[in-house]
Steps between C-alpha positions, in 0.01 A plus 500: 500500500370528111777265395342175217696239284717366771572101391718236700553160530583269779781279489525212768839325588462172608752529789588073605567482871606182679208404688551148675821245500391187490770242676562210235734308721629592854890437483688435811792596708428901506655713780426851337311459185501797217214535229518653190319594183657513195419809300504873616167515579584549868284259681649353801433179763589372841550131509325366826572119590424197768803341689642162331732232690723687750864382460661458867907668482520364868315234694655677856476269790303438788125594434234358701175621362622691140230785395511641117412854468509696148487875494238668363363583161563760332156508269175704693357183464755267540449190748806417720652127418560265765660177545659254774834403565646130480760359746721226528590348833756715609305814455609573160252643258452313169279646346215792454191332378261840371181450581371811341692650223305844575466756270641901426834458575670746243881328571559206708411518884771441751463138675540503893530158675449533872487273773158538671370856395607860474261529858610170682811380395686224587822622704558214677740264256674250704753380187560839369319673215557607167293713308374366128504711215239470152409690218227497273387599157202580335273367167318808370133493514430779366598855361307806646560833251630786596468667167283431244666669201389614183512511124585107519394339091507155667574373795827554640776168582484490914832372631566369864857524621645472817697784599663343810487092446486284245099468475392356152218344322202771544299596212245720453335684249339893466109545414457841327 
C-alpha cells in the first residue's frame, strides 16, 4: 500500500542454554544416578558411566572355568564392560577383576557369573554347584543433555544423586 513513517526497533534476548557438562570428578558407587540443574531454566541430563569394582554377595560353589558377562549399555554409543572371574580352590569365586569398565550404562548393569558360557556350559559338576552372585556400580563419565534450557544468567549448580544406591563423589559443572 501508500502507508510511510512506520519506525521499530529490535530487541534481542540473550536466552543462556546449558550447552556442555563438563565432569570435574567421577564419584563412585552409582546404581541409578539422577542429574540436576539448579535454576528453572529447564535444562536436563542423563548421567552415563563405566563399571567400577564388582562386589561378589555370593562366591557359590563348584565352578570350573567362571565367565563374567555384563549386560549391555544403555548409551547409542556405549561399549559393553567385561571382566574375568577369580576362584579359589574349591570353585568358589573371589573376585571379579573388570577388565573394561565400558561406557553408556545409564544405571548399573546386572553381573552374571557363569560356569563356561551362556552357549557351552559346564553341566557336568561332580561336587555339586552353587551359583555366585555380584553387583556392580558405576563412576559417571559423563552427562549427555536431554534439554538444554533457557533464560539461564549463569550457569546453573549440576547435582549427581543416586536415586537407588548410595553413589557419591561426582562433580560436574554446566557450560552455558
Amino acid at each position: 500500500g501508500s502507508g510511510t513513517g512506520a519506525q521499530a526497533d529490535a530487541t534481542i534476548v540473550k536466552k543462556g542454554a546449558v550447552v556442555a557438562v563438563t565432569i570435574d570428578a567421577a564419584g563412585t558407587g552409582y546404581i541409578a544416578p539422577v542429574v540436576t540443574f539448579s535454576g528453572n531454566g529447564g535444562a536436563a541430563g542423563t548421567a552415563y558411566g563405566g563399571v567400577e569394582p564388582v562386589t561378589i554377595t555370593n562366591g557359590g560353589f563348584g565352578y570350573q572355568m567362571p565367565t563374567v558377562e555384563f549386560d549391555l549399555p544403555d548409551g547409542p554409543n556405549g561399549v559393553q564392560a567385561s571382566g574375568h572371574a577369580v576362584m579359589d580352590t574349591n570353585g568358589t569365586i573371589t573376585a571379579v577383576v573388570v577388565d573394561n569398565a565400558g561406557s553408556g550404562y545409564s544405571t548399573a548393569p546386572n553381573v552374571v557369573i557363569r560356569d563356561g558360557t551362556i552357549f557351552d556350559p559346564i553341566l557336568n559338576h561332580p561336587n555339586g554347584f552353587t551359583e555366585a552372585a555380584a553387583t556392580a556400580t558405576l563412576s559417571i563419565q559423563e552427562i549427555a543433555l536431554d534439554a538444554f534450557g533457557s533464560g539461564y544468567q549463569a550457569a546453573p549448580t549440576v547435582t549427581i544423586t543416586d536415586s537407588v544406591g548410595m553413589g557419591s563423589g561426582a562433580l560436574a559443572t554446566a557450560v552455558l
